[in-house]
Residue frames as a rotation matrix with the C-alpha (Angstrom) as fourth column:
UNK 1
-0.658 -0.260 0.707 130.95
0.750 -0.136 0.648 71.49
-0.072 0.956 0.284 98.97
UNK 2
-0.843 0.345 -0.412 129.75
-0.383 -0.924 0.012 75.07
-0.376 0.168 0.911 97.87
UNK 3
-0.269 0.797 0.541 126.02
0.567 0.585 -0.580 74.67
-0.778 0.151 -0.609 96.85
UNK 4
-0.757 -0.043 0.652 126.01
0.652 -0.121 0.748 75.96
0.047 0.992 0.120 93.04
UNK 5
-0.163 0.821 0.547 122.53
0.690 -0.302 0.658 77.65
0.705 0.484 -0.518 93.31
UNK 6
0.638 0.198 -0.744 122.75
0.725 -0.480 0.494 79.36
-0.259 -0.855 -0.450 96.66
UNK 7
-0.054 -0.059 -0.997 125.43
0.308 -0.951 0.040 80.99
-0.950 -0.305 0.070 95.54
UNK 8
-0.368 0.416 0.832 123.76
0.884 -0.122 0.451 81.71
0.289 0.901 -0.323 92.10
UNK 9
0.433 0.796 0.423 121.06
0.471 -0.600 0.647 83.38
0.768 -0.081 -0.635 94.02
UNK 10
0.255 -0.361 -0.897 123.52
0.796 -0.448 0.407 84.98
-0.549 -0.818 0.173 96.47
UNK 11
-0.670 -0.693 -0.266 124.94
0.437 -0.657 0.614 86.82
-0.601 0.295 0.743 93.57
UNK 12
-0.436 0.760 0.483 121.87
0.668 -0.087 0.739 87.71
0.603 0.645 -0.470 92.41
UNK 13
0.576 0.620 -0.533 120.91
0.773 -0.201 0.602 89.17
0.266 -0.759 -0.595 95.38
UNK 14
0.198 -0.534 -0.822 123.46
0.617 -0.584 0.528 91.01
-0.762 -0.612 0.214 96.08
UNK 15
-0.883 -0.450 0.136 123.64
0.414 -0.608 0.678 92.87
-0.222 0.654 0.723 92.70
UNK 16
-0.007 0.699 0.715 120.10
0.427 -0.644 0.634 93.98
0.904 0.310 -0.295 92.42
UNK 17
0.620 0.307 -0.722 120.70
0.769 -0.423 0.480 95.15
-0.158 -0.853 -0.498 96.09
UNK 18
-0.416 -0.803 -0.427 123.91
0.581 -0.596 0.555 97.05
-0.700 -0.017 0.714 94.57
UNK 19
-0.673 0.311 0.671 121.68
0.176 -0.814 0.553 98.69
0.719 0.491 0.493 92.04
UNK 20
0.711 0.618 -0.335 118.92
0.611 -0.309 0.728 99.63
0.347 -0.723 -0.598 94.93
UNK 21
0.652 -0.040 -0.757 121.57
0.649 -0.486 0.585 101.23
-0.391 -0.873 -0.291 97.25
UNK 22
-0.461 -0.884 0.084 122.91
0.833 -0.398 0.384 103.18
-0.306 0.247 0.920 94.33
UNK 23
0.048 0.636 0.771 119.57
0.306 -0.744 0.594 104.80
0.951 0.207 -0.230 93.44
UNK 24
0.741 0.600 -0.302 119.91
0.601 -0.391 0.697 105.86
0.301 -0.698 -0.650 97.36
UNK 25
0.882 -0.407 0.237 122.88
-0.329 -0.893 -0.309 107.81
0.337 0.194 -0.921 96.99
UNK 26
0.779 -0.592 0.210 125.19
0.187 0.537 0.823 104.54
-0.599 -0.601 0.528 98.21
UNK 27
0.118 -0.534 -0.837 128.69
-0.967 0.129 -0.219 103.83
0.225 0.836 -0.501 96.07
UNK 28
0.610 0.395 0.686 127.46
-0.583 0.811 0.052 100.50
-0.536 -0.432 0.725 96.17
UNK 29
-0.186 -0.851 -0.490 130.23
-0.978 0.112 0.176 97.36
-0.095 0.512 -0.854 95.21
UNK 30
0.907 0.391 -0.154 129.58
-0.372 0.918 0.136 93.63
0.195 -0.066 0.979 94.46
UNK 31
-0.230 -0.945 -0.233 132.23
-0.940 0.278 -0.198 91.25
0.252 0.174 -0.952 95.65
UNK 32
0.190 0.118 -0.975 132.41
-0.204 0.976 0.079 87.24
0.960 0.184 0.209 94.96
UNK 33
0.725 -0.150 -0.672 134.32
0.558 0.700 0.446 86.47
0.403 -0.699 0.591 98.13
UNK 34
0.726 -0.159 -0.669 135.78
0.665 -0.083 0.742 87.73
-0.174 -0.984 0.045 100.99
UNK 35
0.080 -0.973 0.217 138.96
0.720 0.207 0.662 88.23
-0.689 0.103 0.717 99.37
UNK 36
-0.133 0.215 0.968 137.63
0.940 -0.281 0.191 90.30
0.313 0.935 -0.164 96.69
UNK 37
0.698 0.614 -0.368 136.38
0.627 -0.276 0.728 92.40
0.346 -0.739 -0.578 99.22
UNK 38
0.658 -0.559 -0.504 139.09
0.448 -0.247 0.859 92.94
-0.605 -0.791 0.088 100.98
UNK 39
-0.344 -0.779 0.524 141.18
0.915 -0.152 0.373 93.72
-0.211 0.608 0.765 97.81
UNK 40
-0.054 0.219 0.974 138.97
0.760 -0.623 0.182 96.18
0.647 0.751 -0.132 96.63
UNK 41
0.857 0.028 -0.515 138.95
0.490 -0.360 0.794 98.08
-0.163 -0.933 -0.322 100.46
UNK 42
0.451 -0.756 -0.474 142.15
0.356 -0.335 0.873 98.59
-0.819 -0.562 0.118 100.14
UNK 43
-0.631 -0.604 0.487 143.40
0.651 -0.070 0.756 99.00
-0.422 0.794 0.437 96.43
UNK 44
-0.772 0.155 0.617 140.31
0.391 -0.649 0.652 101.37
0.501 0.745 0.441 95.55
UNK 45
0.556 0.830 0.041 138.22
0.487 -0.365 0.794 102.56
0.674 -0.421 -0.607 98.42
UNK 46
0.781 -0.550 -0.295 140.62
0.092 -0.367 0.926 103.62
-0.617 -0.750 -0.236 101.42
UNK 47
0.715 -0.647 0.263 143.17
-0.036 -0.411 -0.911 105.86
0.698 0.642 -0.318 99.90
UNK 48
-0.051 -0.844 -0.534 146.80
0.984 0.048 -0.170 105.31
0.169 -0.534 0.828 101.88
UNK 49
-0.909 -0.288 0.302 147.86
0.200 -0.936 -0.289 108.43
0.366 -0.202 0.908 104.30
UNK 50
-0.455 0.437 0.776 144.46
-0.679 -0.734 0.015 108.95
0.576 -0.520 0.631 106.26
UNK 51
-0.793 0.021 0.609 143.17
-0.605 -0.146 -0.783 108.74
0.073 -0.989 0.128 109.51
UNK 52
-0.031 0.674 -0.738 140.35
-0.246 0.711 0.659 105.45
0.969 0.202 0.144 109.83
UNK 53
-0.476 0.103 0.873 138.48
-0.815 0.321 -0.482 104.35
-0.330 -0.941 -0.069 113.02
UNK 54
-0.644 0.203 -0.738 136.79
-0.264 0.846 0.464 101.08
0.718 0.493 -0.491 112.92
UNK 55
0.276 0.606 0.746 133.43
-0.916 0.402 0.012 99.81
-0.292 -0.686 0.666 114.57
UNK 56
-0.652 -0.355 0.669 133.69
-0.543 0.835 -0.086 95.98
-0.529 -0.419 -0.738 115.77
UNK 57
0.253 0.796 -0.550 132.71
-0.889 -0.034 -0.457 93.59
-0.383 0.604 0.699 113.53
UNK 58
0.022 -0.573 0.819 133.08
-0.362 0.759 0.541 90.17
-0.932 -0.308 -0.191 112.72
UNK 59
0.972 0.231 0.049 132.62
0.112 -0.269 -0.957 90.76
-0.208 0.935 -0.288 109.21
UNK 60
0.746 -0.655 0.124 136.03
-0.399 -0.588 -0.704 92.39
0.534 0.475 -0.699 109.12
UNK 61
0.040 -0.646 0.762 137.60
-0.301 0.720 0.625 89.83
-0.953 -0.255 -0.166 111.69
UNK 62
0.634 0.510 0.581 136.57
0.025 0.738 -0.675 87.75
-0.773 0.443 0.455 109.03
UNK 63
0.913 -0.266 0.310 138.55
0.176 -0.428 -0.886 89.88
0.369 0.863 -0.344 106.44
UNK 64
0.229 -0.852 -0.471 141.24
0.951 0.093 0.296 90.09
-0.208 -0.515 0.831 108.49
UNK 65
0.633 -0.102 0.768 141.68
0.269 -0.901 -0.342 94.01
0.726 0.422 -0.542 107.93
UNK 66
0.934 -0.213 -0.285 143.87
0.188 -0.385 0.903 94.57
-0.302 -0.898 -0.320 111.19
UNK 67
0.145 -0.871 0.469 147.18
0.944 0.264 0.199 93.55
-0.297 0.413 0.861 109.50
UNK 68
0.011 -0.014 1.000 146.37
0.949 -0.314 -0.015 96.08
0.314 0.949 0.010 106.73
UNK 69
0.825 0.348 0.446 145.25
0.062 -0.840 0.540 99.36
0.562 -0.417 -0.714 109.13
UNK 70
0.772 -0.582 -0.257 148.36
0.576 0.467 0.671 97.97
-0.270 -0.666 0.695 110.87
UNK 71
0.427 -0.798 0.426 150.75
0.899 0.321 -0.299 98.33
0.102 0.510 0.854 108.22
UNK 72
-0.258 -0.481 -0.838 151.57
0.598 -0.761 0.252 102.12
-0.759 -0.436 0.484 108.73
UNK 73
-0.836 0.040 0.547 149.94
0.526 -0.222 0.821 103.05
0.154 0.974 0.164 105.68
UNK 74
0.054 0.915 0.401 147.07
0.254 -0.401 0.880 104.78
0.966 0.054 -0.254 107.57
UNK 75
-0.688 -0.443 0.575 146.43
-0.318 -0.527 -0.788 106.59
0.652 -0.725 0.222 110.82
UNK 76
-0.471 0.683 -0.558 144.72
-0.168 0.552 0.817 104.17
0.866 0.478 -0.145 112.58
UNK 77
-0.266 0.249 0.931 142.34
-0.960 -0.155 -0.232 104.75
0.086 -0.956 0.280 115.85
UNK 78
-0.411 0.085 -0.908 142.76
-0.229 0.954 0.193 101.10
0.883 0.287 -0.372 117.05
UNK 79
0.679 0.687 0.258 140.28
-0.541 0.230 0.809 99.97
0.497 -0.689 0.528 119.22
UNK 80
0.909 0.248 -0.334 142.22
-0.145 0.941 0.304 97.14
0.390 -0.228 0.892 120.11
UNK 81
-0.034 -0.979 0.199 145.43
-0.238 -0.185 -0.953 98.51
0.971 -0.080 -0.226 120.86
UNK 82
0.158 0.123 -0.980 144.53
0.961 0.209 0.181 98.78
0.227 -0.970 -0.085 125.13
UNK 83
-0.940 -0.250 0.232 144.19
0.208 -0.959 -0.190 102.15
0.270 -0.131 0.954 125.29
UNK 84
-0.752 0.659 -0.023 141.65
-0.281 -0.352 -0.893 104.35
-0.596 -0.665 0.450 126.57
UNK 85
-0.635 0.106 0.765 138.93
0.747 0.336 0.574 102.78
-0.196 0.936 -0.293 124.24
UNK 86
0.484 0.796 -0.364 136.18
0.790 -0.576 -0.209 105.64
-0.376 -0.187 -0.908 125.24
UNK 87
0.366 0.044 -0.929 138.29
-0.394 -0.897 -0.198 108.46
-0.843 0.439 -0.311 123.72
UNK 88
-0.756 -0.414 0.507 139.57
0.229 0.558 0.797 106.09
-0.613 0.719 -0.328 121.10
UNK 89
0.014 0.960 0.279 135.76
0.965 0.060 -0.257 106.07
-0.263 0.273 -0.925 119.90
UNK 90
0.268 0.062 -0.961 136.08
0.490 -0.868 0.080 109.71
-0.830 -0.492 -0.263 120.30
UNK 91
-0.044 -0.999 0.017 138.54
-0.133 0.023 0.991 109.84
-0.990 0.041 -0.134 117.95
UNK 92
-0.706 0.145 0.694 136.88
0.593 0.657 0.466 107.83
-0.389 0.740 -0.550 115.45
UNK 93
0.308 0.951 -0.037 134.12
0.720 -0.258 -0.645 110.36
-0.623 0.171 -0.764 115.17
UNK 94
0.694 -0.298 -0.655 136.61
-0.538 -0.819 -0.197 112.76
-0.478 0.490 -0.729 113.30
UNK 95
-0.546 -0.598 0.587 138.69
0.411 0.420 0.809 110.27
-0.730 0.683 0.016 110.87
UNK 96
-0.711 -0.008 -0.703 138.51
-0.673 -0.285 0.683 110.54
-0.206 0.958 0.197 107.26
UNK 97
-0.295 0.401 -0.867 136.99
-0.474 0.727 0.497 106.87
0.830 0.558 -0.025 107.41
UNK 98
-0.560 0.097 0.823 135.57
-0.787 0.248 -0.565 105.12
-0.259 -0.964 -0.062 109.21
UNK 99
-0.498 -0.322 -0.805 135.15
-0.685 0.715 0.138 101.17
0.531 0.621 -0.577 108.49
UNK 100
-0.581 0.465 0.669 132.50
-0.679 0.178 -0.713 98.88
-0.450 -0.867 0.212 109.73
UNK 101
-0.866 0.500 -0.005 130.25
0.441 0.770 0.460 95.75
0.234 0.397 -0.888 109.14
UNK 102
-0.610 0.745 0.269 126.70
-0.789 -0.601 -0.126 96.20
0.068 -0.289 0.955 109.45
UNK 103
-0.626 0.651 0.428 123.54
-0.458 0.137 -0.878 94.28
-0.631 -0.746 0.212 111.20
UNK 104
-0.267 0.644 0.717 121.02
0.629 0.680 -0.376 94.09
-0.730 0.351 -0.587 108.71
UNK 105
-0.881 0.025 -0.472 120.09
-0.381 -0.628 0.679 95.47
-0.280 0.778 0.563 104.80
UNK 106
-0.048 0.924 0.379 117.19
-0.002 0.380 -0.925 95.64
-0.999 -0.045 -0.016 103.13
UNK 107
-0.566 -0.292 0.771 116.18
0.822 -0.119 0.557 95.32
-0.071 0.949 0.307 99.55
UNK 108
0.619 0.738 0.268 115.01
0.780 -0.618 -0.098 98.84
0.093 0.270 -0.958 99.69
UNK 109
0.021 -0.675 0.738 118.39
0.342 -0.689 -0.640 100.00
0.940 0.265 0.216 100.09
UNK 110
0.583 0.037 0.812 117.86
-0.713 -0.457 0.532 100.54
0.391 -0.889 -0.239 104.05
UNK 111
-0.601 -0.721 -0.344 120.82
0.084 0.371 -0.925 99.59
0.795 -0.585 -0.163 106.54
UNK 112
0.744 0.645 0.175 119.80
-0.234 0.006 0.972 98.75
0.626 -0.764 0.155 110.10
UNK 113
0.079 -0.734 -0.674 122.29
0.181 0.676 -0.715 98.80
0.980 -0.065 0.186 113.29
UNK 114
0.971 0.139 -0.196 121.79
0.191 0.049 0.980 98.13
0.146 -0.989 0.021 117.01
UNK 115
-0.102 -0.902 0.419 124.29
-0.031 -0.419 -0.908 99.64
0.994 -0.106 0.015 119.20
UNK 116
0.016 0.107 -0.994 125.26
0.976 0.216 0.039 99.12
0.219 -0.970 -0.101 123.23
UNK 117
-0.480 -0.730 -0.486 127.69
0.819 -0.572 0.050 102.20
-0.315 -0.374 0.872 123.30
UNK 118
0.750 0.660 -0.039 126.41
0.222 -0.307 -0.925 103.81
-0.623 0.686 -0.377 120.56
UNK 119
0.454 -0.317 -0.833 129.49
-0.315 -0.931 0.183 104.99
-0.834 0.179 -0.522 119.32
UNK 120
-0.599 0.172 0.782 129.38
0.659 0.662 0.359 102.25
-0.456 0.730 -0.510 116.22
UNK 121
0.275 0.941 0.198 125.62
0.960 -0.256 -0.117 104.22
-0.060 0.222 -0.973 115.29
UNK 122
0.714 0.433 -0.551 127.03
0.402 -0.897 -0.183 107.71
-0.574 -0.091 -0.814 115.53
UNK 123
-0.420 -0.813 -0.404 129.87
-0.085 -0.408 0.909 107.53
-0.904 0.416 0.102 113.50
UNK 124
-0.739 0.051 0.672 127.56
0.561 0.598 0.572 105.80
-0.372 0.800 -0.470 110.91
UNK 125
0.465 0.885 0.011 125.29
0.869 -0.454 -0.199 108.74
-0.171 0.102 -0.980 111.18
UNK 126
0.773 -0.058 0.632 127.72
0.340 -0.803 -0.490 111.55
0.536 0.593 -0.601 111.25
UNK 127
0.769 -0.639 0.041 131.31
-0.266 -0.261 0.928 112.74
-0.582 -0.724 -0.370 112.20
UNK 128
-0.421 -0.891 0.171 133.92
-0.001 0.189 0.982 111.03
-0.907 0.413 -0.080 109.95
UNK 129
-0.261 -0.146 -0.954 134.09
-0.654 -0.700 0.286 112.34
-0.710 0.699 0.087 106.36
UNK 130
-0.009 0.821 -0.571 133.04
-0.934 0.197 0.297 108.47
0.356 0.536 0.765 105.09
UNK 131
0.097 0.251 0.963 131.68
-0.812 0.579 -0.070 105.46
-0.575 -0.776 0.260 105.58
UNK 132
-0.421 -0.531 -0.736 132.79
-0.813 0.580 0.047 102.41
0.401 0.618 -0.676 104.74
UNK 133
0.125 0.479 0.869 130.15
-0.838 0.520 -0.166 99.24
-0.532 -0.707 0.467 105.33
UNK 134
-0.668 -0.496 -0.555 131.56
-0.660 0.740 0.133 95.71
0.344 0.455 -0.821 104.27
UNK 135
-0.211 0.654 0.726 128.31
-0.793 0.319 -0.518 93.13
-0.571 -0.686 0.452 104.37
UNK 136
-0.989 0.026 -0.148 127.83
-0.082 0.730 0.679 89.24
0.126 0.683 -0.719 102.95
UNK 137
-0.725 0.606 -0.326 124.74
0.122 0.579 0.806 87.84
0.677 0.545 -0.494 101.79
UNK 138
0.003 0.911 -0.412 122.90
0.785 0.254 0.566 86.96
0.620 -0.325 -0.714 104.77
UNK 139
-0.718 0.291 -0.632 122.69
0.442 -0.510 -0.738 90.40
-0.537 -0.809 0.238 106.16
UNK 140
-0.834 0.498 -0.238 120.45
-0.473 -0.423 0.773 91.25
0.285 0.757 0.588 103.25
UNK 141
-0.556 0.732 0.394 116.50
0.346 0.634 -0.692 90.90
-0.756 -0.248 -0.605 104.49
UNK 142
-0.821 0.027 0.571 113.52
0.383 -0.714 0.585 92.31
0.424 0.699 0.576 102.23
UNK 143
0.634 0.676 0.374 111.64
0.347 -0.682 0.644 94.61
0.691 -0.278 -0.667 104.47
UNK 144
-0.360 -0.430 0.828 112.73
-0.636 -0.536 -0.554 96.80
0.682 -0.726 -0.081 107.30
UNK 145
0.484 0.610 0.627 110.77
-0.853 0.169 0.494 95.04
0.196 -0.774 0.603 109.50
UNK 146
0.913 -0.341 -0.222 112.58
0.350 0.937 0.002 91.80
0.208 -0.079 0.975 108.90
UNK 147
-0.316 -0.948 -0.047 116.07
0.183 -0.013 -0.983 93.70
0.931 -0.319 0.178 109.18
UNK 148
0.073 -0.044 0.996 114.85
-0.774 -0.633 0.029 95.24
0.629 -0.773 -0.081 112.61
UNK 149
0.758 0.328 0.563 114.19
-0.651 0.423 0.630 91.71
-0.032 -0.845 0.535 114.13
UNK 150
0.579 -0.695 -0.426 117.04
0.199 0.628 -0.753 90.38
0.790 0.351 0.502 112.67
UNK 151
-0.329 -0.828 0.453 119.23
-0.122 -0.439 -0.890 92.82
0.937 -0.348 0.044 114.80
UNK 152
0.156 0.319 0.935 117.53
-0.965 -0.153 0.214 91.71
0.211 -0.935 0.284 117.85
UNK 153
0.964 0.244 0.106 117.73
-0.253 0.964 0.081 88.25
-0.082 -0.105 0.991 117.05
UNK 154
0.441 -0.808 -0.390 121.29
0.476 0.579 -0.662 88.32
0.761 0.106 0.640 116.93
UNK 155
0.411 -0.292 0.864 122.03
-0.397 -0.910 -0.119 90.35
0.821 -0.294 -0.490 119.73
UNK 156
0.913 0.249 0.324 122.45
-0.409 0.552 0.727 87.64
0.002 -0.796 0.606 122.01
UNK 157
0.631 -0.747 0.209 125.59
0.727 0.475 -0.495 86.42
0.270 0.464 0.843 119.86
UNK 158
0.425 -0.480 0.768 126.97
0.286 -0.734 -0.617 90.18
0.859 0.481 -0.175 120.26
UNK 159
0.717 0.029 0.696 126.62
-0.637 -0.379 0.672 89.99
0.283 -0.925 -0.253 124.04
UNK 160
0.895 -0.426 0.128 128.41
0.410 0.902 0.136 86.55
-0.174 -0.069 0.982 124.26
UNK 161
0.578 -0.707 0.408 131.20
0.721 0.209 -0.660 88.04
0.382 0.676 0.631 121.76
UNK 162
0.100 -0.502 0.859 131.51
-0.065 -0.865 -0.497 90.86
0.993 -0.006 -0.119 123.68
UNK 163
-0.593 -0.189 -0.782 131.81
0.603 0.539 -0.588 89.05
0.533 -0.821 -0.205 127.38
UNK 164
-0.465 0.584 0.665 128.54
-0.469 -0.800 0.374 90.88
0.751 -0.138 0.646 128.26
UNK 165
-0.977 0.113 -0.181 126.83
0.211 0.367 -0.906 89.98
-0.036 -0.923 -0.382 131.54
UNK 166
-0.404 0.897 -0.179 123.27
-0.911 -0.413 -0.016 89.95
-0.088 0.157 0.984 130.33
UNK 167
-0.059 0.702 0.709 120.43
-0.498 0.595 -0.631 87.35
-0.865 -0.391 0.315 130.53
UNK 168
0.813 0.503 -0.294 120.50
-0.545 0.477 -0.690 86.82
-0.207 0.720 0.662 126.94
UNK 169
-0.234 -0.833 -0.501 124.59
-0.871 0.409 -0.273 85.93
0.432 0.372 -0.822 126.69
UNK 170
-0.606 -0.171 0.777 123.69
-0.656 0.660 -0.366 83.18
-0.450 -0.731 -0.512 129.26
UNK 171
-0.039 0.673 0.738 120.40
0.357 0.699 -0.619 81.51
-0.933 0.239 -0.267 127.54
UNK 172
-0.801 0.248 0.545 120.34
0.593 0.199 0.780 82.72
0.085 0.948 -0.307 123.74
UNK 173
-0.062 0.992 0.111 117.01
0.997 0.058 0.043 84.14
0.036 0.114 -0.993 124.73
UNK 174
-0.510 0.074 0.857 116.01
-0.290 -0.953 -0.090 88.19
0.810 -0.295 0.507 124.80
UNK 175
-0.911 0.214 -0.353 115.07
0.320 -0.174 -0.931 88.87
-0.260 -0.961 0.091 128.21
UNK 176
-0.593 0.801 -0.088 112.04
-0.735 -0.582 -0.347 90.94
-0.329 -0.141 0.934 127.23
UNK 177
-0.468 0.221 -0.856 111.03
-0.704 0.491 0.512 88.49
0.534 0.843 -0.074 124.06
UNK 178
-0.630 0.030 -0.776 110.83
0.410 0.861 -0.301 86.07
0.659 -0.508 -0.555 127.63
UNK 179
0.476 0.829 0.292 108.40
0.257 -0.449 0.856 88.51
0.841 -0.332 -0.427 129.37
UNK 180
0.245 -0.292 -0.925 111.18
0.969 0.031 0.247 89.91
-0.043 -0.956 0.290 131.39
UNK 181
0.968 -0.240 -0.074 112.43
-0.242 -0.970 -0.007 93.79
-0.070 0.025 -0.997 132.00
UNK 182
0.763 -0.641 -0.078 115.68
0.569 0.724 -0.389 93.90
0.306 0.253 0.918 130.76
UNK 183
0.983 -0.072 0.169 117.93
-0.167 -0.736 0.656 96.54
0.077 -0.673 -0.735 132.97
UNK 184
0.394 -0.905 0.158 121.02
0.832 0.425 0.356 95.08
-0.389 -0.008 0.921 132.62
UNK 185
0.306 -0.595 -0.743 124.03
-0.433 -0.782 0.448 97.76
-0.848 0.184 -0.497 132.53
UNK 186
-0.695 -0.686 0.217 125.71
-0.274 0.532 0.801 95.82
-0.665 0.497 -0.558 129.65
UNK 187
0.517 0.781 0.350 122.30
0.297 0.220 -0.929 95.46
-0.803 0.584 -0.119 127.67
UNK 188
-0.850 -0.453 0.269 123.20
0.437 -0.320 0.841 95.61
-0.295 0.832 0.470 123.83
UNK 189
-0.328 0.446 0.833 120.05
0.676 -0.505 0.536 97.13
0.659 0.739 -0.136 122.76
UNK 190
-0.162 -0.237 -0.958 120.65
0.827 -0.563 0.000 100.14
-0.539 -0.792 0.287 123.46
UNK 191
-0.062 -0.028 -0.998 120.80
-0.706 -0.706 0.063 102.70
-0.706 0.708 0.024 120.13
UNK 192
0.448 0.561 0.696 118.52
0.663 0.314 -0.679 101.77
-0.600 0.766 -0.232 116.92
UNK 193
-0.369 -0.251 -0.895 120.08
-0.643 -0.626 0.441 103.62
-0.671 0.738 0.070 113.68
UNK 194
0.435 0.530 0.728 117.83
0.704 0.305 -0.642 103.29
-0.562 0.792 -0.240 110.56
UNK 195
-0.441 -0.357 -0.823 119.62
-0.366 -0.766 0.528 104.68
-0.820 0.534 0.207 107.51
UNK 196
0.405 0.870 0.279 117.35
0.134 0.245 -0.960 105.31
-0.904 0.427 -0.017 104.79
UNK 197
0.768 -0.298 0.566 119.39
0.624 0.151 -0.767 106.88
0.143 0.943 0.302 102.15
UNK 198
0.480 -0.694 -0.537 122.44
0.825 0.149 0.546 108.94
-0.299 -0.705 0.643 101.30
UNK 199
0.382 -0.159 0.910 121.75
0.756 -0.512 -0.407 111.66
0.531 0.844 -0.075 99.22
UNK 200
1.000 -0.010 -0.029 122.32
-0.003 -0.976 0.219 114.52
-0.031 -0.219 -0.975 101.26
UNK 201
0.457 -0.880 -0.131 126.37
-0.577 -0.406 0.709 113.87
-0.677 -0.248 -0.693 100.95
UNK 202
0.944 -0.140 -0.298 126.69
-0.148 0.629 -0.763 112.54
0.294 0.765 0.573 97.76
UNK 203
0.413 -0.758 -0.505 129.84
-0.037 0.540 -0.841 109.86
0.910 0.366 0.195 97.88
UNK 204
0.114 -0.036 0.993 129.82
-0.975 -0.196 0.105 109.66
0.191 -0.980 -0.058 101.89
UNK 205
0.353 -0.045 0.935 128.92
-0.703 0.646 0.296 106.76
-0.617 -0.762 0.196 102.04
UNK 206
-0.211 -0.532 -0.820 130.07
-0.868 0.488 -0.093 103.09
0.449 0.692 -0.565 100.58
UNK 207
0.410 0.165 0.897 129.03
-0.666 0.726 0.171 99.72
-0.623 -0.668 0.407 100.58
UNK 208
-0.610 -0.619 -0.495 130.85
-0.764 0.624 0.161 96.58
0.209 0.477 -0.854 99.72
UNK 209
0.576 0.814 0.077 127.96
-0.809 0.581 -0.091 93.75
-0.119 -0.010 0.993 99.07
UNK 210
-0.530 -0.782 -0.330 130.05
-0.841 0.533 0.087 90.02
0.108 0.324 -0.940 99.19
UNK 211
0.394 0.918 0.041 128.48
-0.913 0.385 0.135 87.15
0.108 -0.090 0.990 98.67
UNK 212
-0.553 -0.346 -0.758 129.55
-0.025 0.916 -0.400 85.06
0.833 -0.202 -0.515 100.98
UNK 213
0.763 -0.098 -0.638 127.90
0.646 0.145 0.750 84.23
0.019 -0.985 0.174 105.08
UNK 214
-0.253 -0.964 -0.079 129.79
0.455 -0.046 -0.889 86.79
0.854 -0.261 0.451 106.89
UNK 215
-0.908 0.180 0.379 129.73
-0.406 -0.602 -0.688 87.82
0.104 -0.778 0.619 110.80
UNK 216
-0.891 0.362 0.275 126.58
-0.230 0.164 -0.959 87.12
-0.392 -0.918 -0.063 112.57
């Protein structure tokens, strides 16, 4: 059974973070559940008839968005199709949209995301025309510092999810965190992206706050 106050104070949280990342230049959205979410993605954020790449995210597993990018109603650079995925990525850096879960938030309105490839981190920095970031509850910390170790502290899950060959998919543990050098080709921390705010392109970006547990 749902616990009545958690998500009291989930939706609490998440709406004074949606007024925080609107004073930073966000178009910042509150949604109850998943579903809500996912309606409002599609019925008033992502206009039908353009071009959308997508960074990996179990957030948006979660949301099931594949169907929808499916449907022919958008021009969609699918990672997941078995194509080349390296120019796929490519690809994504010049959509209209580009659609994506994210790591860790702060209540100062700051986004944090770790990246192997990078090419997750550089669309979210610049290249497609906007951003779309779909995030539940517990990616919300309140300091940078706490989002930065978050994203390390889950990185171990990302290696796993992504059938990475790295010391931490195998034990849970960071390699370094264990006093080891981590060198692994397949390392996920690879590319830090701190986004502080979003004025310089007013209505670039978008977030969709849901207050539920989603993704990592």
């Amino acid at each position: 059974m749902e616990n009545k106050y958690r998500k009291w104070f989930g939706e609490q949280r998440c709406k004074q973070a949606v007024k925080i990342f609107t004073e930073k230049g966000w178009k910042a959205h509150y949604a109850e559940t998943r579903e809500d979410a996912r309606k409002l993605l599609f019925e008033t954020v992502i206009p039908k008839n353009v071009s959308i790449g997508l960074g990996g995210s179990e957030t948006l597993a979660a949301m099931d968005v594949l169907p929808a990018l499916r449907s022919g109603d958008y021009q969609f650079f699918d990672r997941y199709n078995g194509g080349d995925h390296f120019e796929i990525c490519r690809d994504s850096l010049m959509a209209d949209y580009f659609l994506t879960g994210a790591n860790a938030l702060t209540m100062n309105g700051e986004m944090v995301n770790l990246d192997c490839s990078g090419s997750r981190v550089a669309a979210m920095a610049y290249g497609p025309r906007y951003i779309v970031v779909v995030a539940g509850v517990n990616k919300i910390t309140d300091t940078l510092e706490e989002a930065v170790s978050r994203v390390h502290s889950i990185a171990p899950m990302n290696c796993r999810r992504n059938q990475h060959k790295t010391y931490c998919a195998e034990t849970g543990i960071c390699a370094e965190k264990n006093g080891l050098e981590c060198n692994d080709p397949q390392r996920m921390c690879n590319h830090l992206l701190v986004t502080f705010n979003t004025r310089k392109f007013a209505g670039k970006y978008t977030i969709i706050l849901v207050n539920e547990d989603l993704g990592f």
